[in-house]
C-alpha positions as CSV (number, residue, x, y, z in Angstrom):
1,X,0.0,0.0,0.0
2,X,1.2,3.4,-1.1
3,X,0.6,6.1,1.9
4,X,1.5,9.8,1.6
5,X,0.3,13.0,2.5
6,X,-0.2,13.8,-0.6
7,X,-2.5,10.3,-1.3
8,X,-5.8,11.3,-2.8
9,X,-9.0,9.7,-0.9
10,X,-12.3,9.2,-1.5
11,X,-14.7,8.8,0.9
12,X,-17.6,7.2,0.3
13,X,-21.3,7.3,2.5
14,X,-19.3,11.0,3.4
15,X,-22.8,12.0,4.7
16,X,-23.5,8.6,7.1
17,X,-23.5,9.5,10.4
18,X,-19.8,7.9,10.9
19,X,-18.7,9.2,8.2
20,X,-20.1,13.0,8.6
21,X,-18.2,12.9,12.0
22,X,-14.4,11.2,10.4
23,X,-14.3,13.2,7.4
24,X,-13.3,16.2,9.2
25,X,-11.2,14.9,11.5
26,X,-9.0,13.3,8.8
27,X,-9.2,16.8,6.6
28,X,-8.0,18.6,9.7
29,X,-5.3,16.1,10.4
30,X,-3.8,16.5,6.8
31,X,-5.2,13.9,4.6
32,X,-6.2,15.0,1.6
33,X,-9.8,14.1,1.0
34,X,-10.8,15.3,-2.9
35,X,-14.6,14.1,-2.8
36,X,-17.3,12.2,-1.1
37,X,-20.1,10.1,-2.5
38,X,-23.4,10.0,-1.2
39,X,-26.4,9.4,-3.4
40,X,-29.0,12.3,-3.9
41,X,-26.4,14.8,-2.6
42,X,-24.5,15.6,-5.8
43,X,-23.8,19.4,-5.7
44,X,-23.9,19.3,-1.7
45,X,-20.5,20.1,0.0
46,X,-19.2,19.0,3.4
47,X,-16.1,21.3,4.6
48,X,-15.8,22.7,1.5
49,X,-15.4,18.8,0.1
50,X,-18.0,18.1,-2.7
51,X,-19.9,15.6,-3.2
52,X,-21.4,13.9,-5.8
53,X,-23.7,10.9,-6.5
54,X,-21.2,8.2,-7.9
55,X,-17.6,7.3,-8.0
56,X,-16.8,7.6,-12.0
57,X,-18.9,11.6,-11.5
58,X,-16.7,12.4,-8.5
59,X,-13.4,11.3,-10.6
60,X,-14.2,12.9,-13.8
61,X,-14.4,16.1,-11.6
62,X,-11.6,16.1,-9.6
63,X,-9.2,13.7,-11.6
64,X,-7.3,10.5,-9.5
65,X,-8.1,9.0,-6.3
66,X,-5.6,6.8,-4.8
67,X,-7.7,5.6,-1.7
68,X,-11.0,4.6,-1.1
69,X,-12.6,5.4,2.9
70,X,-15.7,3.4,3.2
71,X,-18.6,4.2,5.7
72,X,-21.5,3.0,4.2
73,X,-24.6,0.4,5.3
74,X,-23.3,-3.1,5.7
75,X,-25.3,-4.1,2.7
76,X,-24.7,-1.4,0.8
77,X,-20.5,-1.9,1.2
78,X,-20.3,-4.5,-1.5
79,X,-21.5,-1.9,-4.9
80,X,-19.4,0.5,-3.0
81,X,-16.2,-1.5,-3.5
82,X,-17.2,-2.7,-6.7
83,X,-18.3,0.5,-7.7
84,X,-14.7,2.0,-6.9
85,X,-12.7,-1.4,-8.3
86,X,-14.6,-0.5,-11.7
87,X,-13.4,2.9,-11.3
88,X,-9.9,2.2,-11.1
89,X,-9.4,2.8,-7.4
90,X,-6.7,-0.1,-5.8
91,X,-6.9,0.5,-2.4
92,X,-9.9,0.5,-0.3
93,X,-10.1,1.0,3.3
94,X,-13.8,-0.9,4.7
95,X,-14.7,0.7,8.0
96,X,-18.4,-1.0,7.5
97,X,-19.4,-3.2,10.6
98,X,-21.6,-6.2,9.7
99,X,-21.0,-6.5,6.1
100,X,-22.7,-10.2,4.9
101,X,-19.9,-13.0,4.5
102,X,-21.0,-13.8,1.2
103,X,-20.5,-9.9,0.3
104,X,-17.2,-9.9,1.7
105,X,-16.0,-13.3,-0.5
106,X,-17.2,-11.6,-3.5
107,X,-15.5,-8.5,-3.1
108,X,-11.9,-10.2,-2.2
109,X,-12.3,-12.3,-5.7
110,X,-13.2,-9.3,-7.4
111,X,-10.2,-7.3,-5.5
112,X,-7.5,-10.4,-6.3
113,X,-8.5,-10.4,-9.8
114,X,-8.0,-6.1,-9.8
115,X,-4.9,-6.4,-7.6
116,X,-6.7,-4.1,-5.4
117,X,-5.9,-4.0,-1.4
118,X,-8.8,-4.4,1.1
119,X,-8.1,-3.4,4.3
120,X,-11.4,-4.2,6.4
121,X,-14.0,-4.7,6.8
122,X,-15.0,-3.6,10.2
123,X,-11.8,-1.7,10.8
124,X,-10.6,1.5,11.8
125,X,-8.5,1.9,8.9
126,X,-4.6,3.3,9.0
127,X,-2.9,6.4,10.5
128,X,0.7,7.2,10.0
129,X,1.1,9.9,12.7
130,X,1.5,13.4,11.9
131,X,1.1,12.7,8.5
132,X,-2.5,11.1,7.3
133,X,-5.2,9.4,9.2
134,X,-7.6,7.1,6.9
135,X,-10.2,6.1,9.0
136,X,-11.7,6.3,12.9
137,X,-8.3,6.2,15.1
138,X,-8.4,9.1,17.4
139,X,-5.4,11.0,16.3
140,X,-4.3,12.2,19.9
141,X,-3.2,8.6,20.9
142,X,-0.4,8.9,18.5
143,X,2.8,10.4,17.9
144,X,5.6,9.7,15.2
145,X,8.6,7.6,16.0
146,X,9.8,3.5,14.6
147,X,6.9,1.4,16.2
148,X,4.4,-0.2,13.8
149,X,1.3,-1.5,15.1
150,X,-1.1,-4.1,13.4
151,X,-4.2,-4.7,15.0
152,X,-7.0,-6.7,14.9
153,X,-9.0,-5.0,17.1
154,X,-10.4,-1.6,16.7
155,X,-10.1,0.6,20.3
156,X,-7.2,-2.2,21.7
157,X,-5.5,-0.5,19.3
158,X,-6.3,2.9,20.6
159,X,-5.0,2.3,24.0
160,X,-1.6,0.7,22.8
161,X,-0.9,3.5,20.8
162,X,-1.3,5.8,23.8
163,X,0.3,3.5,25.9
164,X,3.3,3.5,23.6
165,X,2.6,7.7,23.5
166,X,3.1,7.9,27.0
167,X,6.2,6.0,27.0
168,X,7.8,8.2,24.7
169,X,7.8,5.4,21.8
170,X,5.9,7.2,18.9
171,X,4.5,5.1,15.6
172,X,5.3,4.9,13.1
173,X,1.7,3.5,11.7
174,X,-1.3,2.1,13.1
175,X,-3.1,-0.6,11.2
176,X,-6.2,-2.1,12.0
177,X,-7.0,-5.5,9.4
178,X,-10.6,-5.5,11.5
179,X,-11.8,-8.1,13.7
180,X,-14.3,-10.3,11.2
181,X,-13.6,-13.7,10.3
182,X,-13.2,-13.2,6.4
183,X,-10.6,-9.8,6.0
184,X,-9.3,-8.4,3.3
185,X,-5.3,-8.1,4.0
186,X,-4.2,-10.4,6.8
187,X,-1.3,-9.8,9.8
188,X,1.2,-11.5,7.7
189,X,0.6,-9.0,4.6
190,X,1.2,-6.1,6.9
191,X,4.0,-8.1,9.3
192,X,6.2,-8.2,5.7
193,X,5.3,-4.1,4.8
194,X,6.4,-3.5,8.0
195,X,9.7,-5.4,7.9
196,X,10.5,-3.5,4.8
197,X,9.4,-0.5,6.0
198,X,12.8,2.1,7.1
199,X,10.7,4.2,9.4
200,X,9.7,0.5,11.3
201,X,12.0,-0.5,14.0
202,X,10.0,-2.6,16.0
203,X,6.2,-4.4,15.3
204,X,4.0,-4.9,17.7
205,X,0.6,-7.6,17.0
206,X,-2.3,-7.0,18.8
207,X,-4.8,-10.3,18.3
208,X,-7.2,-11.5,20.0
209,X,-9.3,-15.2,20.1
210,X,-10.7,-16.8,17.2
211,X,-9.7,-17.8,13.8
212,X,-5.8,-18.6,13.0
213,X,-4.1,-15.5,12.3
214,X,-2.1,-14.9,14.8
215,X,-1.0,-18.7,14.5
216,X,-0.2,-17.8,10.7
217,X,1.3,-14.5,11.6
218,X,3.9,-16.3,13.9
219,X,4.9,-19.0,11.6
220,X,5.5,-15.9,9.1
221,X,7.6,-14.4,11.5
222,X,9.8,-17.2,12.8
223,X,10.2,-18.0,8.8
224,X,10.6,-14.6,7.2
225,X,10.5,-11.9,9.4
226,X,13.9,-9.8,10.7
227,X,12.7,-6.9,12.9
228,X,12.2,-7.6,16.2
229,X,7.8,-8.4,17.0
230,X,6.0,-7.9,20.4
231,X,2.9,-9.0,20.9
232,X,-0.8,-8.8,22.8
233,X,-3.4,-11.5,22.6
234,X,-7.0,-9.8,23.7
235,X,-9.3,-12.4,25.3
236,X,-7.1,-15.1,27.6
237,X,-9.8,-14.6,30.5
238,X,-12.6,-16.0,28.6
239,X,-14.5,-19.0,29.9
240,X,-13.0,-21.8,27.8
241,X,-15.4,-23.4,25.2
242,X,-16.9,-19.5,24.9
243,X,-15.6,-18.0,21.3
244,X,-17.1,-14.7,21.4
245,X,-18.0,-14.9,17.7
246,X,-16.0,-15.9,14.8
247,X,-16.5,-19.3,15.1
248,X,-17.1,-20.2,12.1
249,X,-13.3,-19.3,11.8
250,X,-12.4,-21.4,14.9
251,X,-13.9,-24.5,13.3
252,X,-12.7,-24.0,9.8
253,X,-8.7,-23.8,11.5
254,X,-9.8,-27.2,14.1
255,X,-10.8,-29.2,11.1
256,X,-7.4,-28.1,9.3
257,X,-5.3,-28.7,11.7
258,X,-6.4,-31.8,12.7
259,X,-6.6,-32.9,8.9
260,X,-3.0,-31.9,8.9
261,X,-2.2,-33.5,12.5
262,X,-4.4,-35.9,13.5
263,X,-3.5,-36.1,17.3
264,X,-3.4,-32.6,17.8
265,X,-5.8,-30.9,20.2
266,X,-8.6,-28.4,18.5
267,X,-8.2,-25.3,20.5
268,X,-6.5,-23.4,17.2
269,X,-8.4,-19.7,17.7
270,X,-8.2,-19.8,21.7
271,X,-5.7,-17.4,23.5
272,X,-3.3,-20.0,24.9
273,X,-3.3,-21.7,21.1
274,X,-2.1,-17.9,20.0
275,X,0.0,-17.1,22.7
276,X,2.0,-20.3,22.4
277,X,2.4,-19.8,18.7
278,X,3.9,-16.8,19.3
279,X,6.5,-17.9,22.4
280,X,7.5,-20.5,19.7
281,X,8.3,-18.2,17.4
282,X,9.9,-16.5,20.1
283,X,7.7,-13.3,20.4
284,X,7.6,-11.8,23.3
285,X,4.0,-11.7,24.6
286,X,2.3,-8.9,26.9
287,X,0.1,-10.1,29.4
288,X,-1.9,-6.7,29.5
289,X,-1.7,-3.7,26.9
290,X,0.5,-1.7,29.5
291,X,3.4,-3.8,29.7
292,X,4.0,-3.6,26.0
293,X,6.3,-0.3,26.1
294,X,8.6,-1.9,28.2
295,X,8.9,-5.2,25.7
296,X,9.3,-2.4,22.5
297,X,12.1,-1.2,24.8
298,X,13.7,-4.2,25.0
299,X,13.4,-5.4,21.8
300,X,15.2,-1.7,20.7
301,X,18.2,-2.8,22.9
302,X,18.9,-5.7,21.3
């Protein structure tokens, strides 16, 4: 994904109430929003943004867009996307809550066959601090410096940030993949940016239970990754046998791992299955959010 200040973005349901309230924050921030699309409100403006009924109107007045910021209704997300593949937009940032399954496979065929990046849906999008904010993180948290977060969780990701803020360790981007069971770029995507990423010293993961992620992302790292990773599983409390959602996903990674070891046990998508993934790969893992500064710190030494 291709990042600047001076990145062009769309957003589109500009005039939802999430969106109506995001839009200006992420104009006042920096980013460089060019138009907004909400249907029945072509000619309308929104701090001085215009807005206009569909994507191919809104480019053929203001030229390129390089991003996509979707608010829209969950059923409503998928023509959005396609509408904005069609259009010749490549990256697409899916804040949407709730979007159907079945919307969500169709849009990552349709994005693989494009070579367009999803990040979503039901995410709070990317901020790379004191530069752009794409999405719902509240900018205050952050402050620049060599720490990349990826997140699957939307306010965990908040608090780390701050966390990290009041340590003195500033980020150098916060990325949230969203917490649904079918996402459009996964932790081991972002894990690779990251580790080629100069302003990137130090990754930290924040998971959390269900599906096998996290169990992916630390194979990834103990096979390819170089920069030093800290981690945070959300969820080790939970009553065991209690998945809190996404189980669909739990079930899908039991059956595969047991097709692939028969004797193994099928807790893949609980905490202890994530947290020992990670120890193996030797990731240092944070038992609550506010010990993670002093693992970053640590990790920088070495």
């Amino acid at each position: 994904m291709i990042i600047t200040p001076d990145s062009k973005v769309l957003v589109q349901g500009i005039l939802e109430p999430l969106g109506a309230i995001c839009t200006p924050l992420m104009q006042a921030y920096g980013t460089q929003i060019v138009a907004g699309i909400s249907p029945g409100h072509e000619g309308k403006q929104l701090n001085s943004i215009p807005i206009f009924d569909m994507v191919d109107r809104a480019l053929a007045s203001v030229g390129g867009v390089d991003i996509t910021i979707i608010f829209v209704h969950p059923y409503l997300a998928l023509d959005a996307a396609l509408e904005s593949i069609a259009a010749g937009i490549r990256q697409i940032i899916l804040i949407t809550e709730g979007v159907p399954p079945l919307d969500v496979v169709h849009l990552l065929r349709k994005a693989e066959a494009t070579e367009t990046l999803v990040i979503g849906p039901n995410c709070p999008g990317i901020i790379v601090p004191g530069q752009v904010l794409l999405g719902t993180h509240p900018s205050e948290f952050y402050t620049p410096g060599s720490v990349g977060i990826i997140s699957r969780s939307g306010t965990l990701t908040y608090e780390v940030a701050l966390e990290l803020t009041r340590a003195g360790l500033g980020q150098s981007i916060g990325v949230g993949i969203g917490s649904d069971a079918i996402l459009g770029s996964s932790f081991s995507q972002w894990l690779q940016v990251l580790d080629e990423d100069e302003n990137t010293e130090v990754i930290v993961l924040v998971g959390e239970i269900g599906g096998d992620g996290e169990e992916i992302a630390a194979r990834y790292i103990e096979e390819v990754i170089d920069k030093p990773v800290v981690a945070y599983v959300a969820g080790r409390n939970t009553p065991k046998g209690k998945h809190m959602g996404h189980a669909g996903a739990i079930i899908a990674a039991q059956v595969t791992e047991l097709t692939r070891n028969p004797g193994a046990l099928p807790d893949i998508g609980t905490a202890e299955s994530k947290i020992s993934a990670l120890k193996k790969a030797k990731v240092p893992v944070a038992d609550r959010p506010s010990q993670i500064p002093d693992l970053v710190k640590k990790a920088l030494r070495h």
